[in-house]
N, C-alpha and C positions, 0 to 999 in steps of 0.2 A: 559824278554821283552814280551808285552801282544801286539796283534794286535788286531783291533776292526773295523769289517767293518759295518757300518751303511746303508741300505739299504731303502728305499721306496717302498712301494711296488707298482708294475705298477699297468698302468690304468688298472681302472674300469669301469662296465657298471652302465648307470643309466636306463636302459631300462625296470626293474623288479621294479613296484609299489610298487608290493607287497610282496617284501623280505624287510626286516631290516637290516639298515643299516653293520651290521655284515652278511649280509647272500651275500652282493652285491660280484659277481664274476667278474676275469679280464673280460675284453671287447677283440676287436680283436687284438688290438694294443698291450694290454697289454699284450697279450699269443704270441705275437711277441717278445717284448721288454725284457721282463725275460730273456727267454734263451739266446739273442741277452750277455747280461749284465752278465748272468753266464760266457758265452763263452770268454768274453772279463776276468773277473776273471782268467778263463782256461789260459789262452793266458800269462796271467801273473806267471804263474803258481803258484798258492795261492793253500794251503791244509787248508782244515778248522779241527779244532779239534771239535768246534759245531755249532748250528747253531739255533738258536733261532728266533721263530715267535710269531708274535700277533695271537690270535686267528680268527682273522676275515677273511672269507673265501680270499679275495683279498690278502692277506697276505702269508695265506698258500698256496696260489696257486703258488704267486712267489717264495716262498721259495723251492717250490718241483721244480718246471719249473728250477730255481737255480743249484739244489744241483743235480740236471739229469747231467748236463753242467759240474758240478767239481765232479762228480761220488761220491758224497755225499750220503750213504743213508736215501732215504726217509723216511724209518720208525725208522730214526733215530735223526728228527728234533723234537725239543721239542718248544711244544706249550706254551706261557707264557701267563696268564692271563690277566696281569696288564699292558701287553706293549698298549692292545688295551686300548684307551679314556687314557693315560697317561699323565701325567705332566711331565717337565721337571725332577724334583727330583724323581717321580716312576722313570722314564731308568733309570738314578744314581744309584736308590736302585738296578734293575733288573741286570745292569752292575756287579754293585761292590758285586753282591752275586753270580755270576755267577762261578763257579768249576776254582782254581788255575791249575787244570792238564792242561785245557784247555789254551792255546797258541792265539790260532787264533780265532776267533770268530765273524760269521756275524748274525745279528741283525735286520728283517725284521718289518719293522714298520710304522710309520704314520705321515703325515705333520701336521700341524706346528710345532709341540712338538718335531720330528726328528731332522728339520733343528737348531731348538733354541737347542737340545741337544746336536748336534754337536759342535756348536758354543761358548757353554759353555766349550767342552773339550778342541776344539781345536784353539793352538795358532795361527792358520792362520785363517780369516775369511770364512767363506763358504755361499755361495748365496743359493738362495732359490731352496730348492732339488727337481725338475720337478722325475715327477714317474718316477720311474726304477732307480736312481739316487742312488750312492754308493759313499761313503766318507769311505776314508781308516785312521787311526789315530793310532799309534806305542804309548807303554808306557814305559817306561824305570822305570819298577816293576815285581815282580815275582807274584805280587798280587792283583787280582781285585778289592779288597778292595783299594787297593793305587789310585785308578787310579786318575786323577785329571791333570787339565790343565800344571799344573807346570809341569808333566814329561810326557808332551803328546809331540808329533811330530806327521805335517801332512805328511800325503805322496801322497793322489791324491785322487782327485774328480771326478768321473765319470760318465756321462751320456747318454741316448742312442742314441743322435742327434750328437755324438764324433764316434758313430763306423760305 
């Protein structure tokens, strides 16, 4: 069994002209809402085996803000290049190449191509992922290579306007 949790990463500021779009950091809400969204993970008590982020600072921000929450270490999140500006089929590749040891795995990333990702796995519909927003999705595989709608289960949609 492979678990997959799909994450958003919270809001951003647009206050900084002059960073690039990859440099843009959470805003107030968004250094609210991560830990808010880890602790609700806590709560459920999930243990991640890894934890993958897009490079862009917004990203890595929630991902750390995250993994403080489920005593994940930080310097043990790996940075993915391709999640950032991804398509649908990059996550696909970035999923199904991801380490068999790994069980559990949350997946810090970016709208539209998140929600459309999600929705490609999984057999339940999922609306559109407001920041901070975590889709949880079970594979019934030993292998991330397998994964695929067919042996997906959903198991819960989460978001920060719930806790």
């Amino acid at each position: 069994m492979k678990t997959l949790y799909l994450m958003r990463h919270a809001k951003s500021s647009w206050s900084f002209d002059e960073l690039s779009d990859k440099q843009r950091p959470l805003n107030d809400r968004g250094r609210d809402d991560a830990p808010v969204m880890g602790e609700a993970l806590a709560k459920r008590s999930i243990r991640l085996d890894l934890l993958v982020s897009s490079p862009a600072v917004r990203a890595m921000s929630t991902a750390a803000l995250v993994a403080h929450e489920l005593e994940y270490p930080a310097d043990k999140i790996e940075v993915i290049e391709a999640i950032y500006e991804a398509t649908v089929p990059d996550l696909l590749t970035v999923v199904r190449e991801l380490p068999d040891e790994a069980e559990s795995v949350l997946l810090v990333g970016h709208n539209n191509t998140l929600t459309e990702f999600a929705n490609l796995l999984s057999p339940s519909s999922i609306p559109d992922m407001p920041t901070a927003a975590i889709v949880c999705l079970k594979f019934s595989t030993d292998q991330w290579a397998r994964v695929d709608r067919a042996n997906a289960e959903y198991y819960f949609f989460d978001k920060p306007k719930n806790q």
